[in-house]
Residue, then its C-alpha position, 0 to 999 in steps of 0.5 A: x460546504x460540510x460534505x465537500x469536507x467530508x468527501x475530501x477527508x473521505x478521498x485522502x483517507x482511502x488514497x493512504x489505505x490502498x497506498x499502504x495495501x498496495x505497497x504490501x501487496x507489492x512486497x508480498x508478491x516480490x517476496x513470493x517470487x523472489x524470496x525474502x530479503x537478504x537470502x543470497x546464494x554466492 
């Protein structure tokens, strides 16, 4: 039972950190090719 808690907490807390990472990494890249938020051209 004390590893099926362990293993359990183990998952969530690794699916939060490669959430966040992904969502960085997502951003960075959108910036990379698309320039930073807000900089228009009109």
């Amino acid at each position: 039972m004390d590893e099926d808690i362990r293993r359990r907490l183990l998952k969530g807390l690794l699916g939060v950190v490669f959430g966040i990472a992904s969502t960085w990494l997502a951003t960075y890249i959108t910036d990379r090719i698309l320039g930073p938020e807000g900089e228009t051209d009109s």
